[in-house]
N, C-alpha and C positions, 0 to 999 in steps of 0.2 A: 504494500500500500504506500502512496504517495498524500502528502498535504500539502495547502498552497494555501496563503491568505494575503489578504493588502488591505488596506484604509483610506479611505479619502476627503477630504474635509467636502468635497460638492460645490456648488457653484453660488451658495447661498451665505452660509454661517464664515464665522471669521475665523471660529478656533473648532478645533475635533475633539468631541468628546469621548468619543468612542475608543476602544483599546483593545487589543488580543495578543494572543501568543497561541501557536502550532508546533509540536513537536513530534519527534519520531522515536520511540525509545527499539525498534527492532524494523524490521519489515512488516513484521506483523501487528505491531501495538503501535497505535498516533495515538494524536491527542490535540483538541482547540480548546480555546475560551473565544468568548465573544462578548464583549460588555458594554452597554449603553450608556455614559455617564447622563445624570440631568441635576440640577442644583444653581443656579448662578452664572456668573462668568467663570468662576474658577473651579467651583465644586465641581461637577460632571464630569472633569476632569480628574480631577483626584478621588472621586469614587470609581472609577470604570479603571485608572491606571491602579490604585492600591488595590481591586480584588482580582488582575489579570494578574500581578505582582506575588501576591499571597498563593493564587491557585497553581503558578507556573509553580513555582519553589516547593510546594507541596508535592506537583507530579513530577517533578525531576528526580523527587528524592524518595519515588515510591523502590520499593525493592519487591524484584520480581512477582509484575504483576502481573505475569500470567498460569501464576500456581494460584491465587487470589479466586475466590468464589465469585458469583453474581452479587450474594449478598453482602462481601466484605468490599467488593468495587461499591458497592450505592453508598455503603455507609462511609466510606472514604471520601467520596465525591460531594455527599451532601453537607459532613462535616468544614470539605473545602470550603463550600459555599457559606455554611452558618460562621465560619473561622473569617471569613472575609467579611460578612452582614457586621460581627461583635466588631473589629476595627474600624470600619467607617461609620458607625455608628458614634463611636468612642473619639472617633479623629471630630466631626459631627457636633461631637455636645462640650468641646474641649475650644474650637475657635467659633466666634459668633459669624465669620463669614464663610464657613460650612456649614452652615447652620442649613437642615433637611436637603444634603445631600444624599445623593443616592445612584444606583444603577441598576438596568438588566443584567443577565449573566446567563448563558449558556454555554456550559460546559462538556463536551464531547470526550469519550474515550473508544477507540476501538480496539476489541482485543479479544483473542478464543472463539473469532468468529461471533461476535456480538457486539450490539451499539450500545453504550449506556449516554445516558441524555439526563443531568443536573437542569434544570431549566426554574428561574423566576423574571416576570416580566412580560414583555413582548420582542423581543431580539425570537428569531424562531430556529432550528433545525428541522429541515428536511430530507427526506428519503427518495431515491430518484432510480427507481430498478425498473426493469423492460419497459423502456416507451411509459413509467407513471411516475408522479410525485406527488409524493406525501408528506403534508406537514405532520413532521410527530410530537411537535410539542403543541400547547392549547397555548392562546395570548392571554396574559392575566392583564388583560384592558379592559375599560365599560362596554364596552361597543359587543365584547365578545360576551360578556355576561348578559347582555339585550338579548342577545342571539338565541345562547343557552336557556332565558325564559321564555323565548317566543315571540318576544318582540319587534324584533326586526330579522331581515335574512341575511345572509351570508352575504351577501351582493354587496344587500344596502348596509350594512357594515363595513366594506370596505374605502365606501363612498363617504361613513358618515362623518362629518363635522369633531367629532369628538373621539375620533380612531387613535390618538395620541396617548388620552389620558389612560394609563396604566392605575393597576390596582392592586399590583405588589410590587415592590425592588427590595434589593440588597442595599444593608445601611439606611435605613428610613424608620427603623425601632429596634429595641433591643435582642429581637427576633427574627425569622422571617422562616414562611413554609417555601419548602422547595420540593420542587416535581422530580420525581424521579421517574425515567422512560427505559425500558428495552427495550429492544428487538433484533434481531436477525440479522446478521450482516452476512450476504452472497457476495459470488466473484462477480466481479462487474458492476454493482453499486457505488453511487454517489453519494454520499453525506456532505449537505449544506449548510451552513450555519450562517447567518447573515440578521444586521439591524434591522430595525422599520426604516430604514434610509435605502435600503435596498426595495423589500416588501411592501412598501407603498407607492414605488414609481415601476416597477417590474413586474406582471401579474406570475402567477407559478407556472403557466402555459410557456410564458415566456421563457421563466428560467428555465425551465423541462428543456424547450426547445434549443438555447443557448450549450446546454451542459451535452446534450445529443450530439449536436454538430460539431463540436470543439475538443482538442484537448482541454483536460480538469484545468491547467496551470492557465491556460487563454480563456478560457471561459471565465474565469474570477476576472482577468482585465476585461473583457467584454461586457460581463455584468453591471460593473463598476462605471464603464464608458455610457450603457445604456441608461442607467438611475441619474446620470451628471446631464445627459441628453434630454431628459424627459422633464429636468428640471433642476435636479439634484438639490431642494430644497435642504435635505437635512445631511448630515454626517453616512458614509457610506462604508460597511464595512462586511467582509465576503469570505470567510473560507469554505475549503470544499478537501474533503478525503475521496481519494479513489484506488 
């Protein structure tokens, strides 16, 4: 397996709040983050760079993770994330101009032939096998919790006015739940991870079709070139395991 990511500040915002790291511990084991900062001018910054910080140093210094169960990967992964929530929370209530800082965070591992997906927010991973893609994590946003009551559709949720507003992040209380995802990892699968900077200027038809026709490594610049194209209103950020 191969990983590839990049970031782009877009055509809109002044500074990038966004932040990741990808790494490769074998041919067979990667690994991404993906994190959202939002806070101020400078917080969303220092939330999305201190928990890609925290979670990198953590999976660096896993040791062999692939004797590791399912169940001791989630608990490792989720720990990452709450270990990153407790610091920016702490950095957060310590300076008055990080004051409700905070971030997305999804966190990717592949390994023993399975995906494990840490996920809070709306930054998403998807899953991209024969000609389909699949988002596998759910957006912790309003727009998505409309959906799930029946209020609006998938559609008009994409569309709505209020597709922004998130309803969890990392570092915004002294807690935070976090999603934990499996699944299946085949030969030939794509794994996505990308911000709403991406997923709100690029439909998943789109991506599907971008990641089909391309090398994985060209396909993250294309992606990135297409969200700046269409507007590139917010921070843009992409990786992709193949």
């Amino acid at each position: 397996m191969n990983i590839f990511g990049k970031s782009d500040i877009g055509a809109v915002r002044s500074t990038n709040q966004d932040s990741f790291a990808v790494g490769k511990i074998s041919d067979d084991i990667v690994w991404a983050v993906v994190c959202d900062g939002m806070g101020g001018a400078n917080g969303g910054n220092v939330a999305s760079g201190e928990a890609v910080k925290i979670i990198k140093e953590k999976t660096e210094n896993l040791v062999r993770p692939e004797s590791m169960s399912s169940e001791e990967i989630s608990l490792f992964m989720v720990d990452a994330v709450k270990k990153a929530n407790s610091r920016i929370y702490e950095m957060s209530q310590s300076d008055i101009e990080l004051d409700g800082m905070g971030t997305t965070c999804d966190f990717v591992i592949v390994v023993n032939q399975r995906v494990h997906v840490a996920h809070v927010g709306d930054s998403r991973t998807y899953l991209i096998r024969n000609d389909r893609i699949i988002q596998i994590t759910e957006d912790h946003s309003f727009v998505q919790e409309m959906v799930k009551q029946g209020q609006i559709t998938q559609e008009e949720a994409e569309r709505h006015p209020n597709k922004n507003i998130i309803t969890r992040a990392v570092g915004v209380g002294d807690d935070v739940d976090v999603d934990y995802i499996e699944t299946i990892y085949e030969k030939g699968d794509s794994i996505l991870t990308c911000t709403d900077g991406l997923s709100n200027m690029v439909s998943s038809g789109e991506i599907l079709s971008v990641v089909l026709s391309n090398k994985i490594d060209e396909a993250v610049e294309i992606l990135i070139e297409r969200a700046v194209s269409e507007g590139g209103y917010d921070n843009i950020t992409v990786t992709a395991i193949h």
